[in-house]
N, C-alpha and C positions, 0 to 999 in steps of 0.2 A: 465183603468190604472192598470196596473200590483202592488200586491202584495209587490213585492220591494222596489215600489216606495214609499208605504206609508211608510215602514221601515225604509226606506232612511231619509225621512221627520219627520218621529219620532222623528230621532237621532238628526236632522239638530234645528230643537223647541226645544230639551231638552238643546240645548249651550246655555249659558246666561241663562237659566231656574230654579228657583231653589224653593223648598218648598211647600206650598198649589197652587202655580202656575204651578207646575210639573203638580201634581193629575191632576187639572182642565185642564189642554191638552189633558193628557194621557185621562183621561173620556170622553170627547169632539170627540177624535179623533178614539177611538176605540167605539165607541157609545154603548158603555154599559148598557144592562136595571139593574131598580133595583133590580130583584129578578132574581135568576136561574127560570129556564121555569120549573123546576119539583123541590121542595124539600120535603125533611122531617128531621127533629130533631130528633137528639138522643147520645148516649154516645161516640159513636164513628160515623163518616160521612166520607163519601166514595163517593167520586166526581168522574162525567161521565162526557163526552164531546163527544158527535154524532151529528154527516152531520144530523141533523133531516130538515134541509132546503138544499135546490141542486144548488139554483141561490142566488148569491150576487148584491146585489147593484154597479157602477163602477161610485161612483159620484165623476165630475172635481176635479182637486186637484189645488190648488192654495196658492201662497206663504202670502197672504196677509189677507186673510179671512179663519178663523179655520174651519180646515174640515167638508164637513157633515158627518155625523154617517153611519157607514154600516147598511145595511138592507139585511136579511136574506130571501129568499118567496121559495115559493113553496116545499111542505110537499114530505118529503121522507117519505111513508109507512114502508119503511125495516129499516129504520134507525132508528124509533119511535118505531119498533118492537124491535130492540136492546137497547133500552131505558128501555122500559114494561120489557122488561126478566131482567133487572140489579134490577128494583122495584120488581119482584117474586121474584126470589134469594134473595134479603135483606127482604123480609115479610117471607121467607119460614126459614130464619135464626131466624129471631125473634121469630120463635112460636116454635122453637125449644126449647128442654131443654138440648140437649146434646151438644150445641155449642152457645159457649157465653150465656151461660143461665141466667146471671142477669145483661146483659149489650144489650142495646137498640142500634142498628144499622140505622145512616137515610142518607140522600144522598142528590147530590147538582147535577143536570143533567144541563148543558150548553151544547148550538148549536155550533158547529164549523163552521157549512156550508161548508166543504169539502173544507176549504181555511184555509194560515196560521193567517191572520189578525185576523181572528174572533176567529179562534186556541188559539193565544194569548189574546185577551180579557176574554175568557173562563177560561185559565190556571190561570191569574191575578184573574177572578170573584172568583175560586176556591179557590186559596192561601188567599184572600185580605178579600174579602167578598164587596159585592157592593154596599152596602146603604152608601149615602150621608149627611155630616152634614150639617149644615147652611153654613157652609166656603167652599164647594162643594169640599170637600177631600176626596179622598177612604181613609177609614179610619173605624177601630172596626174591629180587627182581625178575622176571619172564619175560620181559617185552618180545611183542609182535612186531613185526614191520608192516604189516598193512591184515586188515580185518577185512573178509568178506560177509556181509549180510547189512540188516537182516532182512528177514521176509517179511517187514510190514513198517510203514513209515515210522509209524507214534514209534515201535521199539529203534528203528534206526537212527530216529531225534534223540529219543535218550543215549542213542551210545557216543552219537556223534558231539552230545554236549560234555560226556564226559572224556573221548578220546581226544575232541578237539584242542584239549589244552595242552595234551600232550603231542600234539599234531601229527597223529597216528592216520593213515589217510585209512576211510575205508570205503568199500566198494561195493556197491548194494544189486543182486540180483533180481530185487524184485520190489524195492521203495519208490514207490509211482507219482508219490504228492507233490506236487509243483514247488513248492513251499521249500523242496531241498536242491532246487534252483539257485536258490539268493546265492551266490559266492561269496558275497559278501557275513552273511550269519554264519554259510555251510565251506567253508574253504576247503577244506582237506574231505570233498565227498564227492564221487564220482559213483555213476552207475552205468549198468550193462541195460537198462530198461528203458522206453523212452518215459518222462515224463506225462501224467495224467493235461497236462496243458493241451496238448494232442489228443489224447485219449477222448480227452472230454469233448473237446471240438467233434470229433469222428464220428463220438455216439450223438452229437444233437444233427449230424449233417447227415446220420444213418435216419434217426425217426422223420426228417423232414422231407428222404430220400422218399423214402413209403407213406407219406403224407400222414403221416400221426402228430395230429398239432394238439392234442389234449392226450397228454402223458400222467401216468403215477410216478414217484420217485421212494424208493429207500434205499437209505446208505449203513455204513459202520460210523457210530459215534467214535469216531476217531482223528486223527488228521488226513490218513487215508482216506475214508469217505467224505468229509465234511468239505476237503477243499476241492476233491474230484466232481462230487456237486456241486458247489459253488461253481466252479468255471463251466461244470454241463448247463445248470441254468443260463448263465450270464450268454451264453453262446448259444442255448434253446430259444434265450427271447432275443434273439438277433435273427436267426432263421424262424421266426414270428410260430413256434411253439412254446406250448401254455403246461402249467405244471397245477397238477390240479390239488395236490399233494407231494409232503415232502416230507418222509418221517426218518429217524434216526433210531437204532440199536446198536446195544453193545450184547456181548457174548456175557459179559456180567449182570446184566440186568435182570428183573425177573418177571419171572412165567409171566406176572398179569400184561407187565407193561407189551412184551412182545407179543401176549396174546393182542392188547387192545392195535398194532399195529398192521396184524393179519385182518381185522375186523376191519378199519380202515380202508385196508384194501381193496377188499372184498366189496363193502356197502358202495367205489368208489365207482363211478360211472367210465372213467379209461379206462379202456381195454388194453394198453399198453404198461409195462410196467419197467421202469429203469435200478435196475438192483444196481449201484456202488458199494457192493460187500465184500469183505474181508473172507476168505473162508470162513469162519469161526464164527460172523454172524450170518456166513448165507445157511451152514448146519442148522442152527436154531428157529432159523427163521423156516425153512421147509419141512423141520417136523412140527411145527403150530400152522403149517398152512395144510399136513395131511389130515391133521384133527380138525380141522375148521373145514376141510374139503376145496381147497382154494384150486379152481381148474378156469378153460378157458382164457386165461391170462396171456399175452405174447410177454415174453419177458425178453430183456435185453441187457446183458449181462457185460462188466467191465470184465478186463482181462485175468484177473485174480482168482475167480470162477470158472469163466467161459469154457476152459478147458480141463477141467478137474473132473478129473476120472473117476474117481468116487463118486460122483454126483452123477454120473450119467449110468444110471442103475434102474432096476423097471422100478423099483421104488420111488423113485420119481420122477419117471415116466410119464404119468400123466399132468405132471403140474409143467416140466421142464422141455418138453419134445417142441419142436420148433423154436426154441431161443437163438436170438444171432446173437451178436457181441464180436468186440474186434481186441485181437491177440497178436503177439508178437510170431515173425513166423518160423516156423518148426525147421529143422534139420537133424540132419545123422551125425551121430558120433562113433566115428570106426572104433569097433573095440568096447563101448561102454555094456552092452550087452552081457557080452561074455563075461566083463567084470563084475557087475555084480549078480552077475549068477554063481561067482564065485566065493560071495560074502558068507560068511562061517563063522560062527562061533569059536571055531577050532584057532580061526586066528590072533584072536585074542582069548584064551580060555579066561582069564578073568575079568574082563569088560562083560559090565552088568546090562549096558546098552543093549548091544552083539544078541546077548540071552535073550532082552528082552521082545526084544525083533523077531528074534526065528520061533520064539513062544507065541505071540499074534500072529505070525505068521500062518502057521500049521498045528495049532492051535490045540499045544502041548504044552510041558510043562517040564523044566528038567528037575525037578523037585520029586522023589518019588512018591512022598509021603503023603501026597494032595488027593482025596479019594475021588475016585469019579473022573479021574481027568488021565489021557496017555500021557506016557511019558515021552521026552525027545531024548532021540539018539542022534542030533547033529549030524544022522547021512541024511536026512532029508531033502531031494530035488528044489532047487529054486525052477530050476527049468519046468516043472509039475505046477507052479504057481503063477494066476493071472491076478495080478492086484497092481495100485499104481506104482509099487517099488521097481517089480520087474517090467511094466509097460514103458517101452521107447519108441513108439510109436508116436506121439506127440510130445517130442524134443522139443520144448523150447523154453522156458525158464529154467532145465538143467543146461540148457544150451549157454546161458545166461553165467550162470555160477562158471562154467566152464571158460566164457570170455574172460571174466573179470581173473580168478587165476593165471590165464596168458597175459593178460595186464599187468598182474605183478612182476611174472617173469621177465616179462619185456622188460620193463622198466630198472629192473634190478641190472639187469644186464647191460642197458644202457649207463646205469651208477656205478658197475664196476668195470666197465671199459670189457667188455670180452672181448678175447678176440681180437686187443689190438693191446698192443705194449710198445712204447715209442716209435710208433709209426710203423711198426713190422706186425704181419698178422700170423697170432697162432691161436692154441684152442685152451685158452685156461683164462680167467677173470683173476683181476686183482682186488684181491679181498682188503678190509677195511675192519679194524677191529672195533672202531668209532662209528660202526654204520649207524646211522641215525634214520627213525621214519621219517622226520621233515624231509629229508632229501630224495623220498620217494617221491613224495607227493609233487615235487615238481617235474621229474620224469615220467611220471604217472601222464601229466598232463600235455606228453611229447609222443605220445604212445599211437603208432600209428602202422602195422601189421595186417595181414591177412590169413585167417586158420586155413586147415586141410580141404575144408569144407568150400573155401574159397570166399567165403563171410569177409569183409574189413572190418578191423574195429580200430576206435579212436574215442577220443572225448572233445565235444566244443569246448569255449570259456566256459562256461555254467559244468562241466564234467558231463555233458548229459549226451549219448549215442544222437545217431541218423534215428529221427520217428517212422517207424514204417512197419504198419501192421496188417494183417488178414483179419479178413470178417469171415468168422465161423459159422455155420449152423446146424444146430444138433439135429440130423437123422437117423433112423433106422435100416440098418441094413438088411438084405433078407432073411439073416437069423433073427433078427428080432432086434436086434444089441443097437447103440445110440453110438453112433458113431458122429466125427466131427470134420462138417465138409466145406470146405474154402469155398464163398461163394460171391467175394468181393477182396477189394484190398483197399487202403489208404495210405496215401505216401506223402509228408507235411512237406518234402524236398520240393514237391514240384506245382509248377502255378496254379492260383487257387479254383481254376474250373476242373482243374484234371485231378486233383489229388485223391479224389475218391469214384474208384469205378466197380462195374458191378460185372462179373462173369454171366456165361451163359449155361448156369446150371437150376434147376427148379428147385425152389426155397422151401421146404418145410415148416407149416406154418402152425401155431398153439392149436393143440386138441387135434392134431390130425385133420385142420379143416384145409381143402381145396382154395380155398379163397384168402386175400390177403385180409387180416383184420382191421375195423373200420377204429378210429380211437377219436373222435372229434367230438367237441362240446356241441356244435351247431352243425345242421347240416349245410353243407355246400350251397354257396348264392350259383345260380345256373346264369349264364350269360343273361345282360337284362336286368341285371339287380346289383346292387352293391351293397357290401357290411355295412353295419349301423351299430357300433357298440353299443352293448346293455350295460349301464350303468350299475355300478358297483360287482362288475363281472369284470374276468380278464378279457384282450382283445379276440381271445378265440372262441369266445362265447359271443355270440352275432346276431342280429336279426339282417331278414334280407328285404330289401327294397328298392323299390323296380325306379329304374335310372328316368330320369324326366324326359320330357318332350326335346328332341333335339340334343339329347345327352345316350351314348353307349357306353355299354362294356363286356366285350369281347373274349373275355374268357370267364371261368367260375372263380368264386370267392375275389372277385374284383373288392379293393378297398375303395376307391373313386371310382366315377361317371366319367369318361371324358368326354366333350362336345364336339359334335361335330364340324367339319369346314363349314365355311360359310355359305357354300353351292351345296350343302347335303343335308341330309335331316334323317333319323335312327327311323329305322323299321319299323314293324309290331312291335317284334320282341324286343326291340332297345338292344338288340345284340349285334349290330351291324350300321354302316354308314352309307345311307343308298342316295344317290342325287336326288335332289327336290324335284316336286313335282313343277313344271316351266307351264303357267297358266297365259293365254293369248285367248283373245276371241276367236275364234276359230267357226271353220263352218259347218263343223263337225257336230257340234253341240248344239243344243233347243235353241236355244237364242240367239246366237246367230244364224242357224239355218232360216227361223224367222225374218229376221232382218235381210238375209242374203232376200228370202223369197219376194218380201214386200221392196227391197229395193229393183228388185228385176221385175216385180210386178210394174211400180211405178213409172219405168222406161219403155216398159214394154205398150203403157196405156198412153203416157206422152205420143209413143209412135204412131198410136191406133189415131189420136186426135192429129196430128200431125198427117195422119192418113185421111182423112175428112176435110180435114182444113185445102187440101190438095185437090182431090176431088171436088171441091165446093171452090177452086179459088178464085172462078170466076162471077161467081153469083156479089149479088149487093153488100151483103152480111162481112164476108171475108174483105172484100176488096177496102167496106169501111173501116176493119177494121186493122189496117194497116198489114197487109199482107206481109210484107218483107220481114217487120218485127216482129210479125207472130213466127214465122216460122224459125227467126233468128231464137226468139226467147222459148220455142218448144225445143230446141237444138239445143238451147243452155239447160233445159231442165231435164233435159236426156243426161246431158251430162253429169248435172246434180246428184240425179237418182242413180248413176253407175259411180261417183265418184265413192260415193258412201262404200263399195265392193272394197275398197284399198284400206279401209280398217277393218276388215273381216278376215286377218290373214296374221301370218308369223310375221312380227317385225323384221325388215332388213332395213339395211342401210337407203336403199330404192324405195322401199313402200313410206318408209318413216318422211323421208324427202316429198313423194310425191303425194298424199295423203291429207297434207295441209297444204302445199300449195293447188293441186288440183282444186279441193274445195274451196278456197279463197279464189280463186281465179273463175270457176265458172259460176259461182256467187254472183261473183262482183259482176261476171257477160248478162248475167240472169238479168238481178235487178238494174242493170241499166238501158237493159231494152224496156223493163216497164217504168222506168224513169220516160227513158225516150220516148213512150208510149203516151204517160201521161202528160207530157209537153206537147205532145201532138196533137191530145185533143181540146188539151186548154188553148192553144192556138187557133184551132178550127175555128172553136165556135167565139173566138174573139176578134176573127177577124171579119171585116167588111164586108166579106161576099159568103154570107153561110152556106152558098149553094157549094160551092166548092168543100168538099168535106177536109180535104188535107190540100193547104198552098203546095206547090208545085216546089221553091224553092226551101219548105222546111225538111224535103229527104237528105241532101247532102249532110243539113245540119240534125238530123238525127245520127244519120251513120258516124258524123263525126263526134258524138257528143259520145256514143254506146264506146266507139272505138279509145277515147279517152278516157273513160272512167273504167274501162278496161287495162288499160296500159297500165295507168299507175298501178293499179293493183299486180299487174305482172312486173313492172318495179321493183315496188316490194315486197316482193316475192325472191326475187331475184337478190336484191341484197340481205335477205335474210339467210337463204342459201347458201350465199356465197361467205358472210361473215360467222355465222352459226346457224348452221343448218341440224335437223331435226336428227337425232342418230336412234338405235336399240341400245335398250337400258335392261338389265336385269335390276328388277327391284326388291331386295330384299329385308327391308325395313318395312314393311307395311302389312307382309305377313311372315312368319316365321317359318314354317311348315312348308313353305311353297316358293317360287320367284315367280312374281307377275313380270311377264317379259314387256316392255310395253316402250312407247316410243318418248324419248326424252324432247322434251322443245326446242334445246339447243339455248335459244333465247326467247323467253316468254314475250319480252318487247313485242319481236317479228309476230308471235303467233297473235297475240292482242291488237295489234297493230293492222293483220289482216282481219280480225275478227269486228272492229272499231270501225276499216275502212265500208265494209260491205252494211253496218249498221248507219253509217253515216247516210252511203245510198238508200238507205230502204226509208229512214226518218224522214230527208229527203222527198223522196218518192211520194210518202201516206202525207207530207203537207199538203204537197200539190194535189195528190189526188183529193184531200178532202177539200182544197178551196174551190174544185172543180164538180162537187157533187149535186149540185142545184142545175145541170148542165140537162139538155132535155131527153126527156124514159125516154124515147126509143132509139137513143144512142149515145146513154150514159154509161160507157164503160168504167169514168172516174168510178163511179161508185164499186163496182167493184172489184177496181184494183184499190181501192181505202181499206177494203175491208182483207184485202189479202194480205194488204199490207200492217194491218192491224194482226193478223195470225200471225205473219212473219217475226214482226217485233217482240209480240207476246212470247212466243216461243222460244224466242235467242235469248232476251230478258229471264225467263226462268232456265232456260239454259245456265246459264251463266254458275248462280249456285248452285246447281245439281252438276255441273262438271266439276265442281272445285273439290264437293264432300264427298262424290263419287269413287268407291276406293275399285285398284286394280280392273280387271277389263271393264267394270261396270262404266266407268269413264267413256270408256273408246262408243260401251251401249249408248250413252247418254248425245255423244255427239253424233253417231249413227240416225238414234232417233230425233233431234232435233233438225239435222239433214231430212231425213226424208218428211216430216211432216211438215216443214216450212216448205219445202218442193211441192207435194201433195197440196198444201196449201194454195199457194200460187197457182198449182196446174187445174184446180175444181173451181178457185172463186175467179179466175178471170176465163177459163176455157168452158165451162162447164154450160153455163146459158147461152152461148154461141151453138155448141153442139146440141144443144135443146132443140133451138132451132133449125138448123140443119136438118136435123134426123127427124125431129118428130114436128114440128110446127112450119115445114118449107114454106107454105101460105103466105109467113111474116116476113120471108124472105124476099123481099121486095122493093126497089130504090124508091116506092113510093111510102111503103112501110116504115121504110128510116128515114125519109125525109117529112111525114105527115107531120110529126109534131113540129117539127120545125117552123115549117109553113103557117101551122094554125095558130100558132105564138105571136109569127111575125104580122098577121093580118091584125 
């Protein structure tokens, strides 16, 4: 029967209840013995209440016949060890002279049994005092001045709701649950422990330390567990670990239910596991994890545990070896030792406790009549005995009990003034026959000393110590034996990167394995991917997927992509930010080494006719056909076909410049020598003396006509220059992955404007030429400058839209090749049948050859 239930029943007997019939229930029902299990007398008394018993009684409960009494059995060693330390502390105060020096300290030690029933009966024993008169009354006031305990929160709630009224302060050695914070519910309660608020934090900033983001949880169905979990979750999903499970037990619950939570664990896929237990339910729980066979596990274990030396036995060895958890940390107590190695039966021969103790212990019996079993003769060695009574090797919740003790001292001594009597100091306290606990309580909260040990102790507002604990981890030493080894610390005092570090000692890890174990729901994203929450899964359950084009991420289990700048684009793997690749035509590549080849071809073939034209420029042929133009207009078309070289290259500030005006400029020399050309011969043969092939005064005005239709175009050139001229553009808009480096116009006006002027020449040009085409065959060159001029136009005209939808260098190709093929143009259809004749037909080469038709027209 659940705890509750007798609470329940408490309340339900006390209706209708009233007076010496109360007492007589309440004594009945809480089964009270007469005397505390440890006392002593003296001027001030200072009550403990310790789990010194692990199993309660769970007798029927019935509405008709008055409860039977609890029964407390089976001896806690560690809990009887935080008993002994409360009795050194109070003897080591007493033989002092410099703290309470003429005021005698004694104590009143009651069992809680790790339960709140017996909690409460203790809390009652303490306030009340327990002997019975003839009328079977609690009754003959006992009060305490300050309570130490107890060892587990739920029992320290019940004492403190019932001491509170009487504002009894008490001091809890080892009540970790946040919950006894509130100062406001909890006033009169101060501990020597720090708060699970810390504790909790430490363990989720420990698994996230070892990267275990998919954890198992079980606690104590208590207040102890339940709110130590609460704040480890609420603080796991902030360091983005996932709880895969979260089960509850109590020490009262039965077999099945704690079987079905080893089952749990077992089928659960974390390899990590967060015990929040009470002693009492971590016992039950590791013997249904031996039957069940539960190994493999990394456990990680709150402080309540961590260090409990009964538990670190080959028995459970293989479920427990490698555990961390973090503890309060350890020191010596000069003297404690020896003390209770002196504990005896003999000192009290009637304390059934005392007996009971040294019978567990050496595991006798002082009864003789028990068969089968020795008997004790109370000389028995403690010094002979390794259990955790006499273990003081891991001091540190007796260290605990031992603080809060000096607490009371201090503070009492502080309320009776020691040590000082109207301004003069001597060695005696002024006693108070009206001492009252309330007035502990507020000295209590002034208390601010340092032990032998060299420890400070004090309490914040909230009562609650400096948090600062060691991370333990259970090893083996070379006997075999589980020893507990510091291999980190956490200190909530100091800022939040530093509070938790880690030594340089190697960690012993679950199952004796070398390796740290893996605990994750998903595997790790590798640079290149990012998380993808699975729907109706927590966030540590993940899929990975690989970061977009122009998106990285740079380390594993990345949650986002980030993008990269605007000059870089992500790798292969998406796990890095590499510059873009800078695209240019270049001469490096197929297509422009093409175009370099064909435009150096074409200058190259200009020169060769330019070389003919030279050697012939005497003959009939050349001289008709305006010597000076030709060589002027093979000189412009040299140019042409090299200018195209200045878009085959890295943009600069220079080439972008001279690239468009080069080409507009010896365009424009170009076709206005064959402008000037074909004015030439429309003149010839229009004027009055055909014999004369070119008037004499039409050279000035040719030179003058090429030299002005030239200028302007160097004009504007020049004002295009000068007010926006052409610059290098990184273009990153048109492709993503890359920068077409490419040259900006500056002002499309300027470029259209050149591009407009050299087509006005050329239309121009093919009128003339073609009104001039009926002119006579053997020295109608109109005809084919029409038809050159007919390519010319055709070619810039489709130019025109293939430059516009032309993306990145394909552009720079497109003007490239409408450069050299309008060049090539020009240079085959007006040069090409000159050089026919020349090379292969010289015959025709004759003034009377180009003058025949003439002649035979005119007759």
């Amino acid at each position: 029967m659940s705890d509750c239930v007798y609470i329940m029943l408490l309340f339900v007997l006390f209706v209708g209840v009233s007076g010496a019939e109360k007492d007589t229930v309440l004594c009945e029902m809480l089964g009270s013995p007469e005397f505390p299990l440890l006392s002593r007398e003296g001027d001030i008394i200072i009550g403990g209440a310790f789990s010194i018993h692990s199993q309660i009684s769970n007798p029927p409960v019935s509405f008709r016949d008055t409860p039977e009494p609890l029964i407390c059995s089976r001896i806690n060693f560690r809990e009887f060890r935080f008993a002994q330390t409360m009795i050194f502390a109070i003897q080591e105060i007493n033989n002092s002279s410099s703290l309470l020096p003429n005021i005698s300290v004694g104590y009143k030690i009651f069992d809680s049994c790790g339960s709140t029933l017996p909690s409460t009966r203790a809390v009652m024993g303490l306030m009340n005092g327990q002997e019975r008169t003839l009328g079977k009354s609690c009754s003959r006031q006992s009060s305490v001045h300050a309570i130490i305990g107890a060892s587990e929160s739920s029992s320290t709630i019940v004492m403190l709701q019932i001491s509170g009224i009487f504002q009894i302060p008490v001091i809890s050695h080892f009540a970790t649950c946040a919950c006894l914070s509130n100062i406001k519910e909890y006033p009169y309660f101060f501990r020597t422990i720090p708060s699970d608020h810390y504790q909790s934090r430490a363990l989720a900033k420990l698994v996230k330390h070892f990267g275990w983001t998919w954890v198992g949880a079980v606690r104590s169905d208590n207040d102890y567990g339940n709110n130590g979990m609460a704040t480890f979750i609420a603080a796991a999903n902030q360091e983005g670990v996932c709880i895969e499970y979260s089960e509850a037990i109590s020490r009262t619950d039965p077999s099945e239910h704690v079987a079905r939570v080893v089952s749990v664990i077992q089928s659960g896929s974390a390899r990590v596991l967060v015990a929040f237990l009470a002693q009492g339910e971590m016992d039950i729980l590791l013997e249904e994890a031996l039957r069940q066979n539960l190994t493999g596990l990394q456990w990680v274990g709150s402080e309540s545990w961590i260090t409990a030396g009964h538990l670190a036995t080959k028995r459970y060895s293989g479920i427990l070896t490698g555990s961390l958890g973090f503890t309060i940390r350890k020191t010596k107590i000069t003297g404690l030792q020896e003390f209770l190695w002196r504990v005896n039966p003999s000192q009290d021969p009637h304390n059934d406790l005392l007996r009971e103790f040294w019978e567990a212990t050496f595991g006798c019996s002082f009864q003789s009549s028990l068969p089968g079993q020795m008997q004790c003769s109370g000389s028995e060695r403690l010094q002979d005995i390794d259990n955790p009574f006499t273990d003081v090797s891991e001091l540190r919740i007796s260290n605990n009990v031992y603080k809060a003790v000096y607490a009371v001292a201090h503070s009492m001594h502080s309320m009776l003034k020691c040590g000082q009597r109207g301004g003069v100091w001597n060695q005696s306290c002024i006693w108070k026959d009206d001492l009252e606990p309330k007035q502990v309580v507020k000295h209590l909260q002034d208390v601010n000393f340092t032990l032998q040990s060299g420890e400070r102790v004090y309490f914040d507002e909230n009562g609650d110590p400096a948090a600062a604990y060691e991370l333990v981890n259970w090893q083996r030493n070379r006997a075999g034996d589980t020893v507990f080894v510091t291999v980190g610390s956490y200190d909530a005092s100091l800022p939040t990167g530093k509070q938790f570090t880690m030594n340089r000692i190697n960690i012993t890890w679950a199952a004796e394995s070398q390796k740290r174990p893996q605990s994750i729901c998903s595997e790790r994203c590798l640079p290149g991917f990012r998380q993808a929450v699975i729907k109706g899964k927590p966030i540590c359950c993940f899929s990975c997927i690989a970061c977009a084009a122009g998106e990285i991420s740079n380390s594993s289990n990345s949650a986002e992509c980030s993008r990269c700048p605007l000059e870089y684009w992500s790798n292969e793997d998406h796990s890095q930010c590499v510059p873009k690749v800078i695209e240019f035509l270049s001469y490096g590549e197929t297509m422009g080494a093409l175009l370099t080849a064909f435009s150096v071809f074409g200058a190259s073939l200009t020169l060769v006719v330019s070389g003919v034209f030279f050697r012939f420029r005497h003959t009939p042929l050349v001289r008709a056909s305006n010597s000076e133009l030709s060589f002027l207009l093979l000189f412009s078309l040299t140019l042409c076909f090299l200018c195209s070289l200045t878009f085959i290259c890295r943009p600069s500030e220079w080439s972008c410049m001279l690239r468009h005006t080069a080409f507009g400029i010896t365009f424009a020399l170009c076709i206005s020598c064959i402008l000037a050309k074909t004015i030439a011969v429309v003149m010839a043969f229009k004027a009055r003396r055909p014999a004369n092939t070119v008037p004499q005064c039409s050279v000035p005005l040719q030179r003058t006509s090429v030299f002005s239709c030239t200028f302007l175009q160097v004009l504007v050139c020049v004002l295009w220059l000068t007010l926006a001229p052409p610059f290098p553009y990184k273009n990153t808009a048109l492709a993503t992955e890359r920068i077409i480096l490419e040259c900006d116009l500056g002002s499309p006006v300027g470029f259209w404007a050149v591009l407009g002027y050299i087509g006005l020449l050329a239309v121009l040009c093919f009128v003339l030429a073609f009104l001039a085409r009926k002119l006579p065959d053997n020295f109608n060159e109109a005809k084919f400058i029409t038809f050159s001029m007919l390519i010319f136009c055709a070619v810039w005209l489709t130019f025109i839209p293939a430059y516009v939808s032309s993306p990145g260098k394909f552009t720079v190709a497109v003007e490239i090749f409408a450069i050299l093929a309008s060049s090539f143009g020009l240079l085959f259809c007006i040069f090409a049948p000159k050089c026919y004749i020349l090379l292969l037909k010289p015959e025709q080469n004759t003034k009377k050859d180009m003058m025949g038709r003439s002649q035979s027209k005119s007759l």
